[in-house]
N, C-alpha and C positions, 0 to 999 in steps of 0.2 A: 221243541224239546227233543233232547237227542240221545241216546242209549252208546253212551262211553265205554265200558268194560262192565263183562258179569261174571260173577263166578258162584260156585255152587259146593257145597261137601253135601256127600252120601256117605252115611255109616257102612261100614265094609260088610256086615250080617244080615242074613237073607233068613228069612224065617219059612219054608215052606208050605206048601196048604195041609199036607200031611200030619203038621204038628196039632192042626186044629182038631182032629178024629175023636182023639180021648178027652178034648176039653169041653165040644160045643157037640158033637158029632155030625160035625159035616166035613163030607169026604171032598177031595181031591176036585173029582169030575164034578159035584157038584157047586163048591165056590168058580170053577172054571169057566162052569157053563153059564152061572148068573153074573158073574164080575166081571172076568175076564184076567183074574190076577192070576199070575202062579207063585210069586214071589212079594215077601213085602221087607223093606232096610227098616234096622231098627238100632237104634241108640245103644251104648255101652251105658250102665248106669253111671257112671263119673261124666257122661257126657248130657249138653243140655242145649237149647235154644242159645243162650250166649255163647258156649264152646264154638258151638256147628256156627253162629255167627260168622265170628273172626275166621274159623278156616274158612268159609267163602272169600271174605272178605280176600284173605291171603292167594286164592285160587285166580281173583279176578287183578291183584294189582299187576302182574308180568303186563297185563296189556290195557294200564289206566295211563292217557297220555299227558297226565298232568298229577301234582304230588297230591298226596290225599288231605294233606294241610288244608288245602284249598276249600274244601267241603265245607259250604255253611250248615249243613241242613242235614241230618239223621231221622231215619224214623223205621221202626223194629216193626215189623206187620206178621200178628201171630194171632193165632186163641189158644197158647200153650206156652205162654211166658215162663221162663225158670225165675223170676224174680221181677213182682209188678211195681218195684222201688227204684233198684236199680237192676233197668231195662238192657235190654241187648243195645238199645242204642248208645246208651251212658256209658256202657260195658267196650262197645268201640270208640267212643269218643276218646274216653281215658287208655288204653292202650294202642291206639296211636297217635293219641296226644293232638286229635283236632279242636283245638283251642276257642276257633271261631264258630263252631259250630249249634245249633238249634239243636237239641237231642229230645224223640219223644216215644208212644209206643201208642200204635192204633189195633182194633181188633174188630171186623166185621166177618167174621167168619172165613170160609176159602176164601172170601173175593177182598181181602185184605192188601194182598198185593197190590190189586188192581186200584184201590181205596186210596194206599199210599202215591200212586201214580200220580191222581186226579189231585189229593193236596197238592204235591208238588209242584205241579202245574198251576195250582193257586198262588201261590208262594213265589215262583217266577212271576208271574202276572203281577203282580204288586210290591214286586224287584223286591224283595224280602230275601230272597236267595239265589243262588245262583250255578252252582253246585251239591244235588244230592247225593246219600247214599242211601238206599233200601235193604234193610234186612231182613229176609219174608224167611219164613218157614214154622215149624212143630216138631215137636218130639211127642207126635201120638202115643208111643209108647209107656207116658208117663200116666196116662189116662186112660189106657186100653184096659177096656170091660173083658178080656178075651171068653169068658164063657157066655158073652151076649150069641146067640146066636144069627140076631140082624144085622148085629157091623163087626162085631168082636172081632172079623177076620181081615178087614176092608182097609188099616189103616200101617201108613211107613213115614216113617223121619227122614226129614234133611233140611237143610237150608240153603237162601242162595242169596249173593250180593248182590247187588245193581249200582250202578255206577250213572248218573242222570246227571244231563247239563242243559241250560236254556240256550246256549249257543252250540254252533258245531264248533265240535275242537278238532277233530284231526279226518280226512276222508272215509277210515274207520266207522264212524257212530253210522247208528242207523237213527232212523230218522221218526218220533212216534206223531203221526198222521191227526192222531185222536182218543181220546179215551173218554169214555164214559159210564156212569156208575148209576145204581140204585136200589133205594130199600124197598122190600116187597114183605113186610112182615103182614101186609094185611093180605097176602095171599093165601090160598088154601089154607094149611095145617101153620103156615109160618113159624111163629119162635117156637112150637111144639114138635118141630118135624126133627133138628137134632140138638142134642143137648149134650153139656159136659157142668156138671154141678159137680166138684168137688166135691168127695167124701158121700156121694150119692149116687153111687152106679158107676161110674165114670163116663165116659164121652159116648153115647147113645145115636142109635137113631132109629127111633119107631116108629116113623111115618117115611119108612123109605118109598112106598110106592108112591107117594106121595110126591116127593123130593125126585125121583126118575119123571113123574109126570108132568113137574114143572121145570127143571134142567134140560129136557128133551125141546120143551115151547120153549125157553125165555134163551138159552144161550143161542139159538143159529137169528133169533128175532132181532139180537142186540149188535151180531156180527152184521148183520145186513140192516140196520140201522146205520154202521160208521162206513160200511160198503157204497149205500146208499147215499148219503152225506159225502164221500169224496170223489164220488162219480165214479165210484166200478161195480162190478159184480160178482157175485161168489165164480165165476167162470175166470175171471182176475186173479184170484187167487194164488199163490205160491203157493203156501201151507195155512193148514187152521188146527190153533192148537185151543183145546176143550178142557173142561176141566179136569183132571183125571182122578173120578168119584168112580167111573163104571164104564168099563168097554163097549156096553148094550146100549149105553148114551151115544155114543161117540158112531157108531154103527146105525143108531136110529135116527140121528142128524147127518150123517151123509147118504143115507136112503131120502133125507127130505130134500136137500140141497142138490143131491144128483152129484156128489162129489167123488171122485178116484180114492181108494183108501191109500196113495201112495203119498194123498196130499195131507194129511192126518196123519201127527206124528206126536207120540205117545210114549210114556214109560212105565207104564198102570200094570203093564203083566210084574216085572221086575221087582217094581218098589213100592205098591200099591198105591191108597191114596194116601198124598204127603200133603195135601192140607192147604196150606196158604202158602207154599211152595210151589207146587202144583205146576201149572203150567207156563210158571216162568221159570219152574226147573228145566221142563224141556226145552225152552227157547233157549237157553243158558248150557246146555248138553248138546243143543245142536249149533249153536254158535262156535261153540270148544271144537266141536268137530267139524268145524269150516263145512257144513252143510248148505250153508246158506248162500247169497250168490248175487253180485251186485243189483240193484232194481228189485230185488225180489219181494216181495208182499206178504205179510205177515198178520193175520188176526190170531190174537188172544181171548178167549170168549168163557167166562169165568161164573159158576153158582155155588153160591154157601147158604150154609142153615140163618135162619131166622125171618125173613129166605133174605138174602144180600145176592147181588148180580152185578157184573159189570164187561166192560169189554176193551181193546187197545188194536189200533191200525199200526200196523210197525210196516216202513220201507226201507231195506237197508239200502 
């Protein structure tokens, strides 16, 4: 499986921590010191999970090397749908007119993306398809509790495209090694740890210690599970991208792994957490910024509420 073109939109509004004082009363210093956020993007209200679709989608064709017609296969990865009927995927299929295509919409929390990967790969495996596209992200803002004072401050929008194929198409793609996924609802606090019930609080999360104490074990377990499986070691490494829930995760797993924080790359201060966007928004920000660098090694290492986990070997 091969990673063809990505692209990504970020809402252009930054919300700072300062705004939270009068709503939750937590100051500045103190979201800083436990998140790590200073900044979170957030949606114009005319904008939605399908809007921020298509502008990815738009971001990433300059550099898809085959027309998007081609596409058999759609599939919208969110827990923040603008429409669970007609899905962001339907919503790209018909504006630009991919005809042959399978269009659906999955939801396992953050690790939704990673979820969509693992079909797809199903899907090639039984020649069903042959050409993805992924549309991962949230518009937290549409759910944001903001006077929660556990997460009220914790959460940013955007969305990002993926562009997936079972063969190489042009020396460009990089190359996905491995992915693998799985449900953990019988863990700890599981489907209690976060929540988003419509019309009931909005998108919660009251078992965050919780949720840090099982993100901290299960995401560097799952990287050095597909490390392990393809005969390297976190020492191998290029980069490792986490999920970006909380800086103090991301810091607490390269104190276990003994990793450089130069190889940890993140956009959590910025745009806070964006959900099922997350950390293939940064592989997709750092792709855009020619960061990355022929041979170079890439884990994706991903945890969502209910608890959902997953993880992806990427070699460009």
């Amino acid at each position: 499986m091969y990673i063809n073109a990505t692209g990504y939109y970020i809402p252009e509004e930054r919300v700072p921590n300062d705004y939270f004082l009068n709503i939750n009363g937590l100051t500045n210093e103190w979201i800083v010191q436990r998140t790590g956020i200073v900044t979170r993007s957030k949606a114009k209200p005319e904008e939605n999970l399908n809007t921020m679709g298509l502008q990815a989608i738009r971001n990433a064709l300059p550099s898809l090397p085959y027309d998007i017609k081609d596409v058999d296969l759609i599939i919208s990865a969110s827990y923040s749908p603008y429409d669970t009927v007609g899905t962001a995927a339907h919503v790209a299929q018909h504006e630009f007119g991919i005809e042959q295509a399978k269009a659906f919409y999955i939801s396992s929390a953050c690790s939704s993306f990673v979820n969509a990967l693992e079909i797809i790969e199903g899907y090639f495996a039984l020649n069903k398809a042959t050409k993805a596209l992924i549309l991962g992200g949230d518009k937290n803002s549409a759910y944001t509790n903001e006077d929660d004072p556990k997460s009220g401050h914790l959460w940013g929008d955007a969305a990002v495209a993926y562009f997936i194929s079972k063969e190489r198409v042009s020396d460009n793609d990089a190359e996905i090694l491995e992915i693998y996924t799985e449900a953990l609802g019988c863990l700890g606090k599981g489907p209690e740890s976060v929540q988003l019930r419509p019309y009931d609080g909005g998108i919660r999360m009251p078992e965050g210690k919780d949720v840090f104490i099982q993100a901290c074990t299960i995401m560097p377990k799952n990287a050095r599970r597909l490390l392990d499986n393809n005969g390297y070691t976190f020492d191998d490494l290029s980069y490792f991208i986490g999920h970006q829930a909380n800086l103090r995760i991301m810091k607490n797993i390269a104190h276990q792994i003994n990793m450089p924080d130069e190889k940890f790359l993140q956009n959590i201060e910025e745009l806070g957490n964006t959900g099922s966007s997350s950390c293939a928004l940064v592989y997709a920000q750092n792709n855009a910024s020619q960061k990355f660098n022929k041979n170079d090694l890439i884990c994706i290492t991903v945890f969502g509420g209910g608890y959902s986990a997953g993880a992806c070997l990427i070699k460009r």
